[in-house]
N, C-alpha and C positions, 0 to 999 in steps of 0.2 A: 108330874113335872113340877119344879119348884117353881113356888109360886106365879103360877100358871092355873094347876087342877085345883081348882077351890070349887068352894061351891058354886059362887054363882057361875063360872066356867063350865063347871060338870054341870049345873039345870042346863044353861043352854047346848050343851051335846047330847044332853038328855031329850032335848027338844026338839033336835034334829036328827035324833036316831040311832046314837047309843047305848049297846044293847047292855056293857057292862063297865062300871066305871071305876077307878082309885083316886085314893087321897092324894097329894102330896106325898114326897116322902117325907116320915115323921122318924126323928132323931128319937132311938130308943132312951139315951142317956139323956135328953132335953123330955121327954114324957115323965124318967122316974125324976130330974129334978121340978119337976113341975112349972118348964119354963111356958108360959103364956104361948107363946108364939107354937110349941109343940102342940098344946092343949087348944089351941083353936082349929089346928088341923085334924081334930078327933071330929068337929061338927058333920053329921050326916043326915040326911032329912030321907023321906020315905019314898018324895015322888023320886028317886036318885034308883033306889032300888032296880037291879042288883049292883051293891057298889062295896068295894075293897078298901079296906085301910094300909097301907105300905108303909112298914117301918123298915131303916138299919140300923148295924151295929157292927162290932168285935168285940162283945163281949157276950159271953154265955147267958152268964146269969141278970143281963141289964136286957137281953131278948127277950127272958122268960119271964121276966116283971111285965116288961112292955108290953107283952103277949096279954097278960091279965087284964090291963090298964085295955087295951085296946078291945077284946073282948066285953067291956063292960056297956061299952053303948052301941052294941049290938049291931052290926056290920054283917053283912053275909061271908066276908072269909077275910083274912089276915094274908098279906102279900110280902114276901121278904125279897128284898131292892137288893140283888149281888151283880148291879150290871152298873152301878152310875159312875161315869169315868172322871168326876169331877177331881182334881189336885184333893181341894182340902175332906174330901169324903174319903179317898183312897188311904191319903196319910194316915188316916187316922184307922187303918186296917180295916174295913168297912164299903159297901156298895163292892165295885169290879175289883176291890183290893183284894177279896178274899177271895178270885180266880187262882189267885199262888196257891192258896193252900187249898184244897179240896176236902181233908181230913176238919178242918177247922171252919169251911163252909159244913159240911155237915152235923156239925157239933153245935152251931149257932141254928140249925135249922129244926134240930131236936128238940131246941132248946126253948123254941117259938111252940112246936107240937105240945110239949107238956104243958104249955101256961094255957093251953085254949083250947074249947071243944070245936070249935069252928074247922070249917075247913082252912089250908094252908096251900098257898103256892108263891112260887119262885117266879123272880126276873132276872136274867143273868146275860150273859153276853158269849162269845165262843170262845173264850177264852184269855190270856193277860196280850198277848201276841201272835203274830202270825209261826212263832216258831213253838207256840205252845199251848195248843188250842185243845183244849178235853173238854169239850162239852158234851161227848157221849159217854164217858166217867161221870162228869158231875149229874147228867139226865138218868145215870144209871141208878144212884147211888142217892139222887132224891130220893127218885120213886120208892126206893126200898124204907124205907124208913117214914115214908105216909105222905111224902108233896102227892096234893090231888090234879094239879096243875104246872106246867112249865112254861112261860112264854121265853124266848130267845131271842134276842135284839144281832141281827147276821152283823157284829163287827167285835173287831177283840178292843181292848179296854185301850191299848197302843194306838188305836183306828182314832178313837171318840169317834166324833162324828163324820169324819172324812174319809174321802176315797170310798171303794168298791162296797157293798153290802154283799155278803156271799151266803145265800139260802139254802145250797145244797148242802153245806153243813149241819141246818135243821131238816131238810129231808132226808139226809141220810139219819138223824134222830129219829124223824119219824117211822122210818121206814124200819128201824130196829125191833124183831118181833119181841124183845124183852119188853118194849115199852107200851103201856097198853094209856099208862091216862093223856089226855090232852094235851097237844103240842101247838103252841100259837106262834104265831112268824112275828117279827118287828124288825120295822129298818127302810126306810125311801117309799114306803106305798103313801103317793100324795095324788091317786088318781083311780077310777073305776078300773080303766082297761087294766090296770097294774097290779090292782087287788086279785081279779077275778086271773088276769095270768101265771100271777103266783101261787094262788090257791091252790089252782089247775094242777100247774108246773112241780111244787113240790110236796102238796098232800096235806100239807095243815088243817087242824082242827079248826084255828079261825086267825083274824088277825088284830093285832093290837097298833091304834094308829096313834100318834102323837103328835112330834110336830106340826102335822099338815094340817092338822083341828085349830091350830092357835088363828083366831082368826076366820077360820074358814069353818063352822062344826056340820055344812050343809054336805061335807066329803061320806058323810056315815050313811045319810040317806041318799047320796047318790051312788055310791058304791052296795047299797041295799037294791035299788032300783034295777041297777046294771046288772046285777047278778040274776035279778028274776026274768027280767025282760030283756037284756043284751040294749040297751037303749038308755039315752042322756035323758035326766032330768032337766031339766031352763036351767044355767045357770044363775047365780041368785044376781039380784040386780041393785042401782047404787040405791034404792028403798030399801031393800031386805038388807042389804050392812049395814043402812043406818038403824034398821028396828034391831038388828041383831045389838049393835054396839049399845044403844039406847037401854036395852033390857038388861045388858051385862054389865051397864053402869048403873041403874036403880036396881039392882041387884046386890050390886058390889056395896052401894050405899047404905041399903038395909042388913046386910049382913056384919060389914066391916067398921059403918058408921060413915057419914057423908063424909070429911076429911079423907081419911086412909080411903075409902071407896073413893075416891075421884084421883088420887095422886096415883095409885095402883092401878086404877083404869088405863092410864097414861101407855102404860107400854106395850096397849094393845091397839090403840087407833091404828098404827103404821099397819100391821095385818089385816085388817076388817077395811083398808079403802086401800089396798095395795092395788096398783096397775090404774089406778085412776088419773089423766094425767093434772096437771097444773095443778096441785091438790095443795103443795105446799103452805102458802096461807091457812087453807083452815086445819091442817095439821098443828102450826104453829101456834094456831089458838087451841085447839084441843087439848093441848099438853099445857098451857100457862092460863088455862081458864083456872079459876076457884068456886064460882057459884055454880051451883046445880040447875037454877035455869038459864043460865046465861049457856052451859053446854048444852043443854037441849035447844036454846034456840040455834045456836049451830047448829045444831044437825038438822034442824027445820030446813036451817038457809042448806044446807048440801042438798038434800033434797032437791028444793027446790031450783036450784042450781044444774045440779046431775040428773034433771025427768030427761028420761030417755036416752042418760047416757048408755052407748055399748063400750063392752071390753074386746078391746082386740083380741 
């Protein structure tokens, strides 16, 4: 997720129980010019393991460079982004823009194979629209040419992020005897009973969660929980979001540098005390604080403030 899945975000999903994680997507064509902002999204540390690098592109031969570049600080496998529905990522024939062509997702996908020994998988979406959805062509058509992996996000590139998620699209993928490697779901699972019904429901290898972590990263271990036991973990309480937020901001500090770690921290306070009421005020300071201990003594005073607060 852009600038979102960083690192100190992935430690702390790491920490909650994330079993496999990715980069950011990283702009092929910003890795071969060696812009900065590409190149910090290459950082990868051990305790993350097992964790993916995701790059895009439209271009063949700026995939196969990137493929190099990316394999060099050693990543457990290289992920190719053909689902991100953004305007300026699609224009640029790139992420779900290359649902049109299929011929030319596979040409970029090759193209990722030969620059690296690593393993390779795909994220893609079901297709550009509701009136032209092949994503059993394109799941067919990976596999044959070496994807070890597919995750499928249940919405066409038309959808983004709106309206219906539809999974029996990836179950009938899965359910295709041609297909033998792993098939992962993505798209609304923000809850235990939800994971564990969809699992069920249409047969997936496993599932990949996104948004519902922003903020929340205690979903992995609770959705691990439910599965073994059929039973809730304690929701986490207003302590646990503040140590959550507290660590992802000395995190974000030491990696990013106290500036940028604290103004990029900013646009996640709202997720980590959502449904809290009367919060406003210390939101307000949270986002227009600048010293580093002056936000931790907020979060002292929330604290202290919210002991024993419940969530409705």
């Amino acid at each position: 997720m852009e600038d979102v899945s960083d690192p100190p975000f992935r430690r702390l999903c790491k920490t909650h129980g994330a079993d496999l994680m990715y980069s950011e997507f990283i702009s092929s064509e910003g890795l071969i010019r060696d812009a900065i902002k590409s190149r910090m999204k290459l950082d990868i540390f051990d305790y993350e393991r097992p964790v993916g690098i995701q790059i895009f592109g439209g271009d063949e031969e700026a995939m196969e460079m990137s493929s190099k570049i990316v394999s060099t600080v050693k990543p457990d496998l290289v992920d190719i982004n053909f689902g991100c529905p953004v305007k300026k990522v699609v224009c640029r024939g790139a992420g779900a823009g290359v649902l049109k062509d299929v011929d030319l997702m596979v040409r970029l996908t090759k193209a990722v194979i030969k620059g690296t020994d690593l393993p390779v998988t795909v994220k893609t979406r079901l297709g550009w629209d509701e009136n032209s959805i092949n994503i059993d062509e394109v799941a067919e058509r990976l596999q044959d040419i070496g994807v070890q992996a597919l995750t499928i996000h249940a919405r066409t590139r038309a959808q983004m992020y709106k309206g219906h998620s539809d999974w029996s699209h990836i179950a009938r993928v899965k359910n295709n005897p041609r297909i033998t490697m792993p098939i992962f779901g993505n798209g609304d699972i923000d809850s235990p009973e939800k994971a564990l019904k969809y699992k069920n429901e249409y047969g997936i290898d496993g599932i990949m969660i996104g948004r519902a972590a922003i903020g929340y990263p205690w979903i992995f271990n609770e959705i691990k929980h439910y599965f073994k036991t059929g039973e809730h973990l304690p929701a986490p309480t207003v302590i646990d979001r503040v140590e959550a937020a507290r660590n992802h901001l000395q995190w974000s500090m030491e990696w990013k540098g106290e500036r940028l770690g604290i103004v990029e921290m900013r646009r996640h306070y709202t997720n980590y005390f959502k449904g809290i009421h009367s919060f406003k005020e210390f939101k307000q300071k949270l986002v227009t604080t600048d010293a580093p201990e002056d936000l931790f003594a907020i979060m002292k005073e929330i604290e202290e403030v919210y002991a024993g607060y419940e969530f409705v």
